[in-house]
N, CA, C and O of each residue as an XYZ file, in Angstrom:
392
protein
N    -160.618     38.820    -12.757
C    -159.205     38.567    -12.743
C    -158.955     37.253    -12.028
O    -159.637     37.011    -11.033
N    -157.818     36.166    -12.538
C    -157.753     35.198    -11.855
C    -156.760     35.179    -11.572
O    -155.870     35.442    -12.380
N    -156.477     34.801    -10.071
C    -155.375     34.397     -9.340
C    -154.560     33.319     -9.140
O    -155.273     32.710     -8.343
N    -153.534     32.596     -9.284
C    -153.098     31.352     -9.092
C    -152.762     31.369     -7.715
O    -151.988     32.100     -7.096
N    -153.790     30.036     -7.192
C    -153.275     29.872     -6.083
C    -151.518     29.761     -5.794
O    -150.794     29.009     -6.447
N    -151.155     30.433     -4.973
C    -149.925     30.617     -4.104
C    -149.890     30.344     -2.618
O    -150.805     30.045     -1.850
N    -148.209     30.581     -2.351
C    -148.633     29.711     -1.327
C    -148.434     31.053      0.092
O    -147.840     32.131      0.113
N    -149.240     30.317      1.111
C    -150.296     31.365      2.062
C    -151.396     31.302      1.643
O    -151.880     30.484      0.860
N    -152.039     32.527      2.353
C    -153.585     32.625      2.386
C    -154.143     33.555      1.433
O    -153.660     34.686      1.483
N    -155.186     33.314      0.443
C    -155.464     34.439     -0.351
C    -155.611     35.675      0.247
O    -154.847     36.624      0.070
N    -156.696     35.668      1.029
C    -157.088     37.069      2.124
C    -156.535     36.627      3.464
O    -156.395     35.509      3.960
N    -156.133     38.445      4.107
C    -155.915     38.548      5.313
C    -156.623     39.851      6.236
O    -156.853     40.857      5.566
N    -156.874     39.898      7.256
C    -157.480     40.996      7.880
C    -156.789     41.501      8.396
O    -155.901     40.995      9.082
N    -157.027     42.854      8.188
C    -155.653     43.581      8.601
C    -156.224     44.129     10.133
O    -157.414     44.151     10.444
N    -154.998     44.598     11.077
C    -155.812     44.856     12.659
C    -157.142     45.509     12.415
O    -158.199     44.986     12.767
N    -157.035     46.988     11.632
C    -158.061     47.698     11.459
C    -159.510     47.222     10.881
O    -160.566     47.838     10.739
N    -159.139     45.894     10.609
C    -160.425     45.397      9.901
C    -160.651     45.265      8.601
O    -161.656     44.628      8.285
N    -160.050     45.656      7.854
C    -159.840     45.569      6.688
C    -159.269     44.210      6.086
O    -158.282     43.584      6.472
N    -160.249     43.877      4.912
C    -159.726     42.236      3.908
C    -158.596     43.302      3.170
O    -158.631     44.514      2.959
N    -157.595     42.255      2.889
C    -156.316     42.476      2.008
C    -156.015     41.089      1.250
O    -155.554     40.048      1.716
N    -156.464     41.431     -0.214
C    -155.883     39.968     -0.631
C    -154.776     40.416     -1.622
O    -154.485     41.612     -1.597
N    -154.232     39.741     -2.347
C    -153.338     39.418     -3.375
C    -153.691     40.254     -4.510
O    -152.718     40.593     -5.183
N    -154.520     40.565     -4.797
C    -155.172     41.575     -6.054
C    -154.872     43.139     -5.579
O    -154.730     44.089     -6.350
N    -154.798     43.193     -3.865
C    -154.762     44.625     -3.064
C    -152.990     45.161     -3.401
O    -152.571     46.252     -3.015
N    -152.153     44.175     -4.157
C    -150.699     44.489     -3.919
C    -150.555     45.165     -5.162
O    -151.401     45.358     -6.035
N    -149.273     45.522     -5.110
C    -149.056     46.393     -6.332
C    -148.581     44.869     -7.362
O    -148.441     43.698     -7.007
N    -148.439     45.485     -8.640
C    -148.223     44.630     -9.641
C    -146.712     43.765     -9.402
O    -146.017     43.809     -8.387
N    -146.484     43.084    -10.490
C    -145.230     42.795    -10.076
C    -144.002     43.020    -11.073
O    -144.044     42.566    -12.216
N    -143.097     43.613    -10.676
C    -142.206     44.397    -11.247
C    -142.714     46.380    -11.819
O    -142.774     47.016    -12.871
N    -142.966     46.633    -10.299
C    -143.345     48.236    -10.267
C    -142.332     48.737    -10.176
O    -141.656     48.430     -9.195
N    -141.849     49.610    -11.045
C    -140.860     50.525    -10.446
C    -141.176     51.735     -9.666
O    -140.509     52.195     -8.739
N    -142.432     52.257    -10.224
C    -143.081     53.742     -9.707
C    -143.014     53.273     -7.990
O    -143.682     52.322     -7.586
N    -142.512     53.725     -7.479
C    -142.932     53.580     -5.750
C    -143.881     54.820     -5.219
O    -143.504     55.869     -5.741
N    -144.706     54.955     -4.566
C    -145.174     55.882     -4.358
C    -145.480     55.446     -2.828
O    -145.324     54.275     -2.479
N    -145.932     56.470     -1.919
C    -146.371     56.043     -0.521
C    -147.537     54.914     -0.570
O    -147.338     54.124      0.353
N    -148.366     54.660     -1.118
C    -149.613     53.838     -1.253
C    -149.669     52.761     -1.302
O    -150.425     52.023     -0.669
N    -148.249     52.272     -2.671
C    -147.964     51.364     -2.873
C    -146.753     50.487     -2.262
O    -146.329     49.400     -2.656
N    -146.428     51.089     -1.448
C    -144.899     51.166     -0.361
C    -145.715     50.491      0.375
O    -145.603     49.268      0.300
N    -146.885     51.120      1.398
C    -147.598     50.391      2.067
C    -148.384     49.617      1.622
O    -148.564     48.823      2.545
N    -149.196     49.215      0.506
C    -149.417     47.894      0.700
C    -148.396     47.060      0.789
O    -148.722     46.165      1.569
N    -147.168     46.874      0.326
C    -146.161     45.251      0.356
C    -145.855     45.385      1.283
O    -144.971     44.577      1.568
N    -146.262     46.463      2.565
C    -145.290     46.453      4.000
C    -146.737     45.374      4.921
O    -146.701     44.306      5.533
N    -147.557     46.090      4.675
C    -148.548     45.360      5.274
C    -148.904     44.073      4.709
O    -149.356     43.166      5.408
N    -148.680     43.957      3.255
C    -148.714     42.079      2.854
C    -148.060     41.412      3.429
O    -148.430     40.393      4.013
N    -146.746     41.931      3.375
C    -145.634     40.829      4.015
C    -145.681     40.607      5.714
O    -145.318     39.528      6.183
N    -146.298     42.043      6.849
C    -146.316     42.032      8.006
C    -147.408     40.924      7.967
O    -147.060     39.881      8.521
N    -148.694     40.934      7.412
C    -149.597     40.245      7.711
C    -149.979     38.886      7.148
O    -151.071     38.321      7.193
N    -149.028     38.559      6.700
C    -148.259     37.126      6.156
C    -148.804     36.849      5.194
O    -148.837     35.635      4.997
N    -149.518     37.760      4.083
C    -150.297     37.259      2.742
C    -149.073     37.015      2.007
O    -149.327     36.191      1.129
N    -147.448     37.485      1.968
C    -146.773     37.090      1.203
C    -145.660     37.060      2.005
O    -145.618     37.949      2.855
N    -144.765     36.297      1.969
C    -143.230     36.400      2.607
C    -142.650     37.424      1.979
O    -142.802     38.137      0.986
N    -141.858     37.243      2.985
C    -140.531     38.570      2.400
C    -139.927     38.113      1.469
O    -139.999     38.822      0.466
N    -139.284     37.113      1.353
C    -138.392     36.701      0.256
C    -138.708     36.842     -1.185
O    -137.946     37.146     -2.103
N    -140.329     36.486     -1.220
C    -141.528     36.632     -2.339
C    -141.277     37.997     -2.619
O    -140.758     38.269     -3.701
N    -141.609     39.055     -1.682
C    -142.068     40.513     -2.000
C    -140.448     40.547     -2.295
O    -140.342     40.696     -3.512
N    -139.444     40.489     -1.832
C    -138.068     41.019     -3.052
C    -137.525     40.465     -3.943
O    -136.691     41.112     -4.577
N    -137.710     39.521     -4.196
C    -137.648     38.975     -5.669
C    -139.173     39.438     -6.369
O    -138.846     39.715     -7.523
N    -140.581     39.649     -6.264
C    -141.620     40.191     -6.980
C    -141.540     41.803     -7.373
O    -142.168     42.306     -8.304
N    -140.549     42.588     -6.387
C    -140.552     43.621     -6.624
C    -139.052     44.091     -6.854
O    -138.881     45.253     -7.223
N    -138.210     43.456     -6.706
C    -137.073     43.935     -7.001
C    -136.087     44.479     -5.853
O    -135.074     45.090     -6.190
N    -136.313     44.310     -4.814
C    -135.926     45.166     -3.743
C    -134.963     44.596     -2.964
O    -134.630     43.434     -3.195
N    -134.428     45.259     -2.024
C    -132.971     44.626     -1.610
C    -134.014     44.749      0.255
O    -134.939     45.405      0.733
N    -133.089     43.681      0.668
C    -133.739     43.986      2.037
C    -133.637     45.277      2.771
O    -134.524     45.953      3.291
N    -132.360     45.463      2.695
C    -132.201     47.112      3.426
C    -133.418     47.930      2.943
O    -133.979     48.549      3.847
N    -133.898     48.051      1.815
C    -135.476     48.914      1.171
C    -136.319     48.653      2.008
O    -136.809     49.442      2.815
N    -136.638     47.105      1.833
C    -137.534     47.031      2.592
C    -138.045     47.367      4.041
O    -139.042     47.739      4.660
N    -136.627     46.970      4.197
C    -136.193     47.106      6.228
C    -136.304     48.864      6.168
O    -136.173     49.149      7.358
N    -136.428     49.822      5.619
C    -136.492     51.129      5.812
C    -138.077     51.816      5.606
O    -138.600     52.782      6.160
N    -138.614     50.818      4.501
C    -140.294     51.200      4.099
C    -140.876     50.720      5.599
O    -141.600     51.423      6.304
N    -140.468     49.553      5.890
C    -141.207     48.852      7.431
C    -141.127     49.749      8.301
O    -142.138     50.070      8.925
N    -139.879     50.370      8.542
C    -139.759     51.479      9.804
C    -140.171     52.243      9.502
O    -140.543     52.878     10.489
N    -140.435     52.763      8.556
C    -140.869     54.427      8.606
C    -142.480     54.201      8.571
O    -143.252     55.108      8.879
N    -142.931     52.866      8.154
C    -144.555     52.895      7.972
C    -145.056     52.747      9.610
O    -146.201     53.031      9.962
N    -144.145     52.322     10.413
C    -144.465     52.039     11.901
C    -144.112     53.059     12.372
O    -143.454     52.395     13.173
N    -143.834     54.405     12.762
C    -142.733     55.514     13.296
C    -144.212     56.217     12.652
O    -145.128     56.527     13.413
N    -144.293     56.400     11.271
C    -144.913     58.100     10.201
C    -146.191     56.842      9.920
O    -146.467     57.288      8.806
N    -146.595     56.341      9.982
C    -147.904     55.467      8.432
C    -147.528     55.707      7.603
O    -146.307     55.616      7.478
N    -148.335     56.167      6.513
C    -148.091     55.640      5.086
C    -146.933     57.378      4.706
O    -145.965     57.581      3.973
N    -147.706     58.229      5.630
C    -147.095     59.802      5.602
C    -145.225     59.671      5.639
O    -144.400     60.456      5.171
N    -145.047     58.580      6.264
C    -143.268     58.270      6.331
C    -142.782     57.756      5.004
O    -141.593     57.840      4.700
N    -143.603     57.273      4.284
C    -143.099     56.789      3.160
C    -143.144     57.289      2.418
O    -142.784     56.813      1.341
N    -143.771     58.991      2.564
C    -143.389     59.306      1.337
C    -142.243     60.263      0.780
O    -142.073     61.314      1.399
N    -141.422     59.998     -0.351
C    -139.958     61.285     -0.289
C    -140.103     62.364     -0.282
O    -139.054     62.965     -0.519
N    -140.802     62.878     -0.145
C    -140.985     64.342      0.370
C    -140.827     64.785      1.385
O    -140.494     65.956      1.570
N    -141.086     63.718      2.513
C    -141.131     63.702      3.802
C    -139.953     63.366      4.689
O    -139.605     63.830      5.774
N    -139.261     62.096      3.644
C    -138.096     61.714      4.432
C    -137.119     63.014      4.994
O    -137.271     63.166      6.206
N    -136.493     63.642      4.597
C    -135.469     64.734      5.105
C    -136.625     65.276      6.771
O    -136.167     65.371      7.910
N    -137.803     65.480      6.452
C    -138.240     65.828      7.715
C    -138.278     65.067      8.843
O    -138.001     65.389      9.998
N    -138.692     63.900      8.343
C    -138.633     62.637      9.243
C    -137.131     62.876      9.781
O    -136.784     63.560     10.745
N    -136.503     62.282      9.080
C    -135.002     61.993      9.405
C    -134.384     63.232     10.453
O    -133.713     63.006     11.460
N    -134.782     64.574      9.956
C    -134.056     65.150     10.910
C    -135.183     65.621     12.457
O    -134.632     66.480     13.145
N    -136.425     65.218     12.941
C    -137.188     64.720     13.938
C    -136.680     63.959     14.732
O    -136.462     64.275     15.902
N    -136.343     62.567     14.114
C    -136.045     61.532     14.459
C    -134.695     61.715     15.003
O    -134.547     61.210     16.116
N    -133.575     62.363     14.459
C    -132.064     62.715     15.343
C    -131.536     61.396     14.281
O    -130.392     61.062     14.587
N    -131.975     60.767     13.382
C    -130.910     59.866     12.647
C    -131.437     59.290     11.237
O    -132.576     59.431     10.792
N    -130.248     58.540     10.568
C    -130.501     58.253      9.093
C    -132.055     57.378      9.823
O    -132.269     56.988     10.970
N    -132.957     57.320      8.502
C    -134.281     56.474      8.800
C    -134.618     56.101      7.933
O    -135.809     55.794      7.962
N    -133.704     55.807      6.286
C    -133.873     55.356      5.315
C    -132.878     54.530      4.752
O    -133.056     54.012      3.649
């Protein structure tokens, strides 16, 4: 598969040690969200393989989305992101968290 260079770094290491490049993200224009794929664009964009601005115009997303996938992946991991979970989260937590 070939990549066009963009701009940033192809690969990044994530704290845990882990390479994350550009091939690790979800496609572009996903609608399916699932927890898996929630967290990779939270961790691309934290770990500067892509800006934010990039990841919501590539995926469609409004910042408030995003700003809610970020918190809940820092609060729950990937387990916060997923909708099954939110109502539990949310009422743990004592407030909206999405």
């Amino acid at each position: 598969m070939f990549l066009r260079k963009g701009a940033g770094p192809r690969v990044v290491t994530l704290p845990n040690g882990v390479q994350m490049s550009r091939a690790d993200l979800p496609p572009a224009g996903t609608t399916r969200w699932v927890a898996r794929r929630k967290a990779a664009v939270v961790m691309g964009v934290e770990s500067g393989l892509m800006p934010l601005d990039e990841a919501l115009e590539r995926y469609d997303l409004s910042e408030e989305e995003y700003e809610s996938w970020a918190e809940m992946a820092s609060r729950h991991g990937t387990e916060g992101l997923k909708t099954t979970q939110l109502q539990r989260f949310r009422e743990r937590d004592g407030g909206d968290a999405a």
